[in-house]
PDB file of the backbone (N, CA, C, O) and the ligand in Angstrom, with CONECT records:
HET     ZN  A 101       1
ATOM      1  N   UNK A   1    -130.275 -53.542  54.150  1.00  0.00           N
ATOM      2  CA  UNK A   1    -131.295 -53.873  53.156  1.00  0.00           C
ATOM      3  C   UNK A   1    -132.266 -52.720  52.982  1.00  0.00           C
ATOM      4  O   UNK A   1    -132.368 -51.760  53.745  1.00  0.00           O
ATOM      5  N   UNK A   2    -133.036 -52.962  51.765  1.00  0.00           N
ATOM      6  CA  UNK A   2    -133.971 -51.876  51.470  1.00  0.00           C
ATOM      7  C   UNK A   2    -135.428 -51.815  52.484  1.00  0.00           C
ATOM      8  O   UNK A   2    -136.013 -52.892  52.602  1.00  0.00           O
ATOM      9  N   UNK A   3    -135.841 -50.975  52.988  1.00  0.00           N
ATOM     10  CA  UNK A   3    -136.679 -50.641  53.601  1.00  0.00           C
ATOM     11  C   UNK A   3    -137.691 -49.561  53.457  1.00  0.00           C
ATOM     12  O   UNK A   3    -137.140 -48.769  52.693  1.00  0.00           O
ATOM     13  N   UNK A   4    -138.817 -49.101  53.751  1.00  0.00           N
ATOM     14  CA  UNK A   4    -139.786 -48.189  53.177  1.00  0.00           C
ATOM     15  C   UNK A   4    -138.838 -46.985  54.410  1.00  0.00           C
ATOM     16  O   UNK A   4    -138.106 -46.961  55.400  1.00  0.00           O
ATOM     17  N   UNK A   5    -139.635 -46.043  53.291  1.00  0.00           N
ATOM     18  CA  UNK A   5    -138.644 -44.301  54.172  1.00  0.00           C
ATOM     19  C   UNK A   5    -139.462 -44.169  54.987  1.00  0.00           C
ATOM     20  O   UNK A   5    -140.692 -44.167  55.035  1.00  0.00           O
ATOM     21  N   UNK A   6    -138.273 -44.000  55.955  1.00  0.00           N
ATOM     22  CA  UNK A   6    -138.364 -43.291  56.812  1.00  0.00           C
ATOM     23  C   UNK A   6    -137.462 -41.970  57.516  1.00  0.00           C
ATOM     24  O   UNK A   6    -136.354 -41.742  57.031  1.00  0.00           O
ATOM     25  N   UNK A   7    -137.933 -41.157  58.601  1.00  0.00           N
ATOM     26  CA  UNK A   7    -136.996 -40.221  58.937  1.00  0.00           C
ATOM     27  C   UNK A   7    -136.826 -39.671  60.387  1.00  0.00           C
ATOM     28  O   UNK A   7    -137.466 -40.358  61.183  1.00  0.00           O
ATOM     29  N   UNK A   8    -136.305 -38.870  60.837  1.00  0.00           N
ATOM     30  CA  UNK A   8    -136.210 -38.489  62.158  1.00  0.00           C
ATOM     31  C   UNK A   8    -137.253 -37.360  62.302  1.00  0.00           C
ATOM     32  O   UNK A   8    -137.700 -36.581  61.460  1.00  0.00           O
ATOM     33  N   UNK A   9    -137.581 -37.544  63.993  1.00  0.00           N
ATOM     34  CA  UNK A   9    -138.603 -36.606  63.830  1.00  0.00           C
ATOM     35  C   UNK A   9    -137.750 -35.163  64.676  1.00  0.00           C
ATOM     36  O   UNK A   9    -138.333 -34.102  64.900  1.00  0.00           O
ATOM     37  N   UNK A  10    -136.438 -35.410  65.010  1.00  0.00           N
ATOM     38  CA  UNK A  10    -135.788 -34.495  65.860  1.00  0.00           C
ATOM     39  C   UNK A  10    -135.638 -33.247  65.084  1.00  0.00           C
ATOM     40  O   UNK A  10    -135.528 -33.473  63.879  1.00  0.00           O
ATOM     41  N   UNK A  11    -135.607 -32.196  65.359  1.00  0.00           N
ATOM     42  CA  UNK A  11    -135.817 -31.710  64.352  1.00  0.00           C
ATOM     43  C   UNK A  11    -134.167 -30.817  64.144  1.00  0.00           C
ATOM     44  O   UNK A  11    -134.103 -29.900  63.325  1.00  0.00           O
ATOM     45  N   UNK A  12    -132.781 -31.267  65.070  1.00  0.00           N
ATOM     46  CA  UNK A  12    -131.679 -31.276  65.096  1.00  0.00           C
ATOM     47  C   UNK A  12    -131.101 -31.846  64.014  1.00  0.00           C
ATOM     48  O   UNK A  12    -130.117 -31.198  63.655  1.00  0.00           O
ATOM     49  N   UNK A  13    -131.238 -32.441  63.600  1.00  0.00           N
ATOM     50  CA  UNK A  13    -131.320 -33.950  62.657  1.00  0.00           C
ATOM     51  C   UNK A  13    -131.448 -33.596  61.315  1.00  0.00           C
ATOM     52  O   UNK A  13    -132.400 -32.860  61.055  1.00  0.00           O
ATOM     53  N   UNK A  14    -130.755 -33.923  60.442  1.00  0.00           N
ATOM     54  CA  UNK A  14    -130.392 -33.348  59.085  1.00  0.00           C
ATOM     55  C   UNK A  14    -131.813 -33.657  58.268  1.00  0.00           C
ATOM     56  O   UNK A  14    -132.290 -34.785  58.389  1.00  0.00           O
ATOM     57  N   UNK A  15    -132.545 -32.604  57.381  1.00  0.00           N
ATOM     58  CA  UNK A  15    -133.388 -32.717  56.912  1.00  0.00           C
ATOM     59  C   UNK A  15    -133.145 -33.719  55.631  1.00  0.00           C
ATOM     60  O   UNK A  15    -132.773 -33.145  54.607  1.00  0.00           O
ATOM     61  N   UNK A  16    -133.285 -34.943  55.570  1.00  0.00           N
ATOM     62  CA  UNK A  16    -133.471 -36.032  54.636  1.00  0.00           C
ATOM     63  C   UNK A  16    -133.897 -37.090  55.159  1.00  0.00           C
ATOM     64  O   UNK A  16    -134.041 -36.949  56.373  1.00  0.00           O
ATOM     65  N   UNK A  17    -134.279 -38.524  54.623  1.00  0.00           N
ATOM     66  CA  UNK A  17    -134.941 -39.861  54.945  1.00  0.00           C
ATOM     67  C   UNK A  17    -134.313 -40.517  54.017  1.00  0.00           C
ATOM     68  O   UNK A  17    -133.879 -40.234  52.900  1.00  0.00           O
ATOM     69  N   UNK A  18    -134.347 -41.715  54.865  1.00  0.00           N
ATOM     70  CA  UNK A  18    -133.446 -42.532  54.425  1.00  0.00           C
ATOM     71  C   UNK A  18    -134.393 -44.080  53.938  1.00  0.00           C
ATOM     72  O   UNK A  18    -135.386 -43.963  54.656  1.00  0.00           O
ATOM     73  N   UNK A  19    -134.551 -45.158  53.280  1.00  0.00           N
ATOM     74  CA  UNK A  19    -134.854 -45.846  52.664  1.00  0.00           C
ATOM     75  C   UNK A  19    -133.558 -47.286  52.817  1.00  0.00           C
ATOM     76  O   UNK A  19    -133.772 -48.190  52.009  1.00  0.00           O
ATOM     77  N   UNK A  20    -132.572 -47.459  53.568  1.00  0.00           N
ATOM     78  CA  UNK A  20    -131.893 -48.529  54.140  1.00  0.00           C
ATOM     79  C   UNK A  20    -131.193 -48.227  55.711  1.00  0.00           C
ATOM     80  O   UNK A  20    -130.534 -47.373  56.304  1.00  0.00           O
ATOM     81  N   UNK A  21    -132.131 -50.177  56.017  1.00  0.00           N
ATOM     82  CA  UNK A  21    -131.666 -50.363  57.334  1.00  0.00           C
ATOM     83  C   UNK A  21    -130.605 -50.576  58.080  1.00  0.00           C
ATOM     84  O   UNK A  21    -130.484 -50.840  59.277  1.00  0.00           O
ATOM     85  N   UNK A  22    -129.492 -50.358  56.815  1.00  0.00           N
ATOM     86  CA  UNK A  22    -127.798 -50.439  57.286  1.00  0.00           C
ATOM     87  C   UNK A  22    -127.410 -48.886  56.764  1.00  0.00           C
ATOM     88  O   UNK A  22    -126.185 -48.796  56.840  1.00  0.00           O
ATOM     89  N   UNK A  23    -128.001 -47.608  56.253  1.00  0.00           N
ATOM     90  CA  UNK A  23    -127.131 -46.650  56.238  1.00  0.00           C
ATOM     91  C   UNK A  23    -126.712 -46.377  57.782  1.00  0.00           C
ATOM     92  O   UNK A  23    -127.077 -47.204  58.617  1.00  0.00           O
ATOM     93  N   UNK A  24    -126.132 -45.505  58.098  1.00  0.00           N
ATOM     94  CA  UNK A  24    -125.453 -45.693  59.029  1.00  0.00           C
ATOM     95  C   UNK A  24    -125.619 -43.845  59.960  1.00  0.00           C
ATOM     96  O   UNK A  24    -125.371 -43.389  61.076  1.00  0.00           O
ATOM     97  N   UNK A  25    -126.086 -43.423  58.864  1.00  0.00           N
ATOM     98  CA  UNK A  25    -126.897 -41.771  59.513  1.00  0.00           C
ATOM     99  C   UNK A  25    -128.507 -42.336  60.253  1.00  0.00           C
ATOM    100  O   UNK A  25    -128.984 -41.977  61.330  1.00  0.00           O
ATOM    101  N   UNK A  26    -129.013 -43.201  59.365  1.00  0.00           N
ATOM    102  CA  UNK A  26    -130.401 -43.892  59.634  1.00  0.00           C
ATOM    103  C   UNK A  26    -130.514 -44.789  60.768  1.00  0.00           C
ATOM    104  O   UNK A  26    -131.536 -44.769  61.456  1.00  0.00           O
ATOM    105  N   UNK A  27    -129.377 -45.719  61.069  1.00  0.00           N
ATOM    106  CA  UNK A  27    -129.341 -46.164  62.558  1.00  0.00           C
ATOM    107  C   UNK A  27    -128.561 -45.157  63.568  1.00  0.00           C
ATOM    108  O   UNK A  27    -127.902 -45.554  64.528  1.00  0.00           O
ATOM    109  N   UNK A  28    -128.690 -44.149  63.301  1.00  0.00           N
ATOM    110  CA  UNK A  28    -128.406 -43.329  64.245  1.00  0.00           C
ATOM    111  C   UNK A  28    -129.662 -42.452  64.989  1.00  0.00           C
ATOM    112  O   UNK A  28    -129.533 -41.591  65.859  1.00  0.00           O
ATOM    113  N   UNK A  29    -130.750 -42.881  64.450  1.00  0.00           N
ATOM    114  CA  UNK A  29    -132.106 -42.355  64.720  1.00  0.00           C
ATOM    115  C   UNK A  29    -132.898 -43.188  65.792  1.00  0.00           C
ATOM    116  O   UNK A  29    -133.536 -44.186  65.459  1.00  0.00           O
ATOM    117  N   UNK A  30    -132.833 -42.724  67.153  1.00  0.00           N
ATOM    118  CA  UNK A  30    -133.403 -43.977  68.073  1.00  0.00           C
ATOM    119  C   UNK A  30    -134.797 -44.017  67.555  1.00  0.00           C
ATOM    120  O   UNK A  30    -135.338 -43.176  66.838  1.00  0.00           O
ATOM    121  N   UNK A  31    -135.399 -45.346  68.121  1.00  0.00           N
ATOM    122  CA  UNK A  31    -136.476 -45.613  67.651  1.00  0.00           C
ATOM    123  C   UNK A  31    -138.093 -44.841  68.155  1.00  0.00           C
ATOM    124  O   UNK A  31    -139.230 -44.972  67.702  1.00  0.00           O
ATOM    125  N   UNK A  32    -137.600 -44.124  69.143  1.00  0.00           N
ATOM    126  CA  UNK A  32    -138.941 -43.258  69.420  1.00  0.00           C
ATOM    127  C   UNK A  32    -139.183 -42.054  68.461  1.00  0.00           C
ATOM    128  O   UNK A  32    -140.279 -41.497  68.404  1.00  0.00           O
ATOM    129  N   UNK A  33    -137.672 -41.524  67.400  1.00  0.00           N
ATOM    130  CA  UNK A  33    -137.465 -40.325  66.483  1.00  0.00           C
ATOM    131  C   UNK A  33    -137.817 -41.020  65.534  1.00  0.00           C
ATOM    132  O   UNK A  33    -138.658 -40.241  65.086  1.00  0.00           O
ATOM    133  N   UNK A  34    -137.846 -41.805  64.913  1.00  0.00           N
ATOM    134  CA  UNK A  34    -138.171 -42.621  63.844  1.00  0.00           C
ATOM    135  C   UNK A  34    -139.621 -42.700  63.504  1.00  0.00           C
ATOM    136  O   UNK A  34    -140.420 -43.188  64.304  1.00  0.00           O
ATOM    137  N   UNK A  35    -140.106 -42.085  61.969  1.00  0.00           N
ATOM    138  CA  UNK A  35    -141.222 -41.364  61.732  1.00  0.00           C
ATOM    139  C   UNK A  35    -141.271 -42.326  60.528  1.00  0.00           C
ATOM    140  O   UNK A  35    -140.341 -42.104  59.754  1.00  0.00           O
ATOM    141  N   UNK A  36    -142.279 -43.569  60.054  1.00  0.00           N
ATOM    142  CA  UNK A  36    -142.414 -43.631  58.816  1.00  0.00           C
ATOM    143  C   UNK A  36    -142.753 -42.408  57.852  1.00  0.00           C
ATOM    144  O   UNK A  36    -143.379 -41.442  58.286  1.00  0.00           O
ATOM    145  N   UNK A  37    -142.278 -42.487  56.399  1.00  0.00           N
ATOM    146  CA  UNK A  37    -142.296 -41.593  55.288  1.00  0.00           C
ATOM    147  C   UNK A  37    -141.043 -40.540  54.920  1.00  0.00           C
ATOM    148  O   UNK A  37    -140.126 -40.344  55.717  1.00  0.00           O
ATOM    149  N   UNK A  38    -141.120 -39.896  53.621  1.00  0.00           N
ATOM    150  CA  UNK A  38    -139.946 -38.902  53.515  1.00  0.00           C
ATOM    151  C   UNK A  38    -140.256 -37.699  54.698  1.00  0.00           C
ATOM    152  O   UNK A  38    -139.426 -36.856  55.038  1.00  0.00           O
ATOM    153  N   UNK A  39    -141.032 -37.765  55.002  1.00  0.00           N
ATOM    154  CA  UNK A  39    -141.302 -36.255  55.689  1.00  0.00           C
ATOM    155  C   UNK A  39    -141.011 -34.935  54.578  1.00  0.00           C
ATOM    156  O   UNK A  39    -140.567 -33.818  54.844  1.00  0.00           O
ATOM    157  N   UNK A  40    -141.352 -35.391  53.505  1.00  0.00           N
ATOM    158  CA  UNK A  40    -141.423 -34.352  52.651  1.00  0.00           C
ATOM    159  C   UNK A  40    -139.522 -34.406  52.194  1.00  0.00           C
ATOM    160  O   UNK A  40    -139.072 -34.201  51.067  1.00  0.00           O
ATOM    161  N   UNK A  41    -138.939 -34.646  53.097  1.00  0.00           N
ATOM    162  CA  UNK A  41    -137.298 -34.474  52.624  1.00  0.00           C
ATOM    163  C   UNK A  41    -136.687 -34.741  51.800  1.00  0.00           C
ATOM    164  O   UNK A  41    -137.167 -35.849  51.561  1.00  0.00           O
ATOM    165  N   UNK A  42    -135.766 -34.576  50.942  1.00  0.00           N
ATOM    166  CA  UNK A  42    -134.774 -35.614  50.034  1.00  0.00           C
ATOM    167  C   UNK A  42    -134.331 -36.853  50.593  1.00  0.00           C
ATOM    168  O   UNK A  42    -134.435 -37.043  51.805  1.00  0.00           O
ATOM    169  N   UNK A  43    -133.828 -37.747  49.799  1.00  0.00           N
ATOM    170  CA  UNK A  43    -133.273 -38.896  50.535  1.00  0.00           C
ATOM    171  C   UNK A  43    -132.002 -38.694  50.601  1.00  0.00           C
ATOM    172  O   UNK A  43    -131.333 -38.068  49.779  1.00  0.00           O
ATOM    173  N   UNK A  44    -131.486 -39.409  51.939  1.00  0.00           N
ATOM    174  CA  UNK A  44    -129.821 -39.110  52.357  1.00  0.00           C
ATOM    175  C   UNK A  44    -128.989 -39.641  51.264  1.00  0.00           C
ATOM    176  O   UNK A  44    -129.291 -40.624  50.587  1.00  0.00           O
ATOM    177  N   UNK A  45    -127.603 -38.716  51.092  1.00  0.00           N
ATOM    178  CA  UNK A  45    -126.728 -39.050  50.120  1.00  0.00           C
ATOM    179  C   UNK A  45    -126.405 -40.748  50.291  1.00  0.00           C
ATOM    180  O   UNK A  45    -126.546 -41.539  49.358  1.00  0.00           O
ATOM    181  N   UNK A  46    -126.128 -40.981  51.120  1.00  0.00           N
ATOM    182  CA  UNK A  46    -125.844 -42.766  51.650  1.00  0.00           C
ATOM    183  C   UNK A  46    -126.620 -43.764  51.082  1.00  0.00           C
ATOM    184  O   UNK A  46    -126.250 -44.801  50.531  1.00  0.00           O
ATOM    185  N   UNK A  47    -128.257 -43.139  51.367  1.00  0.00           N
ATOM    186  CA  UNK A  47    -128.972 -44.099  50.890  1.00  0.00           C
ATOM    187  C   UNK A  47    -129.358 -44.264  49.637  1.00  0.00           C
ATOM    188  O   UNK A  47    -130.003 -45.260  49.310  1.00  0.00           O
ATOM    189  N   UNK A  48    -128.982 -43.224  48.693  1.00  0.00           N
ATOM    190  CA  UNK A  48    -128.808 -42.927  47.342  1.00  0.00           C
ATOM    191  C   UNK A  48    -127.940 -44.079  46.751  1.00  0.00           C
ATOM    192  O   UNK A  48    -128.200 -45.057  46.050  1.00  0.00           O
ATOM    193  N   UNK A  49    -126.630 -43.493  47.399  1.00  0.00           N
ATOM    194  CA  UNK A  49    -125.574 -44.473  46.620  1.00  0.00           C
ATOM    195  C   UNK A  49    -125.630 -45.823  46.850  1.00  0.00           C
ATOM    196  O   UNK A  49    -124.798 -46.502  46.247  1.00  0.00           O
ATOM    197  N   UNK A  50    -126.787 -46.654  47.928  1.00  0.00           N
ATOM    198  CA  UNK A  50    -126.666 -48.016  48.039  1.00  0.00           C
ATOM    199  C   UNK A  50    -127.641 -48.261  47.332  1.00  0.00           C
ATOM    200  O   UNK A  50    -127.956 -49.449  47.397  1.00  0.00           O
ATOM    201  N   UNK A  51    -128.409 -47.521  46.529  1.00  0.00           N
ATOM    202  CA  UNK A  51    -129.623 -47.902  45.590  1.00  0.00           C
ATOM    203  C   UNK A  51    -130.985 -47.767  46.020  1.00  0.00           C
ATOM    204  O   UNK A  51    -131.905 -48.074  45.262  1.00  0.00           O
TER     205      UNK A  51
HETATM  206 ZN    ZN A 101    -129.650 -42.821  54.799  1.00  0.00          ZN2+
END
């Protein structure tokens, strides 16, 4: 489902934010890396195509 952006704060971690709680790059972000906002980034291709 849709969710407000967020992104990783690792900085290994592909520069984009993601905006759903089932993409599947976005639950790959444990929850202590997990930064509300874009962090300035694009949004991930994934979370694009689910709307
Ligand atoms: Zn995503």
């Amino acid at each position: 489902m849709r969710v407000p952006a967020y992104h990783s704060s690792n900085q290994s971690d592909p520069d984009i934010h993601h905006n759903h709680s089932d993409c599947p790059t976005g639950q790959q972000i444990p929850a202590h890396n997990k930064l509300d906002g874009t962090g300035g980034y694009p949004r991930c291709k994934q979370c694009v195509s689910k709307g």
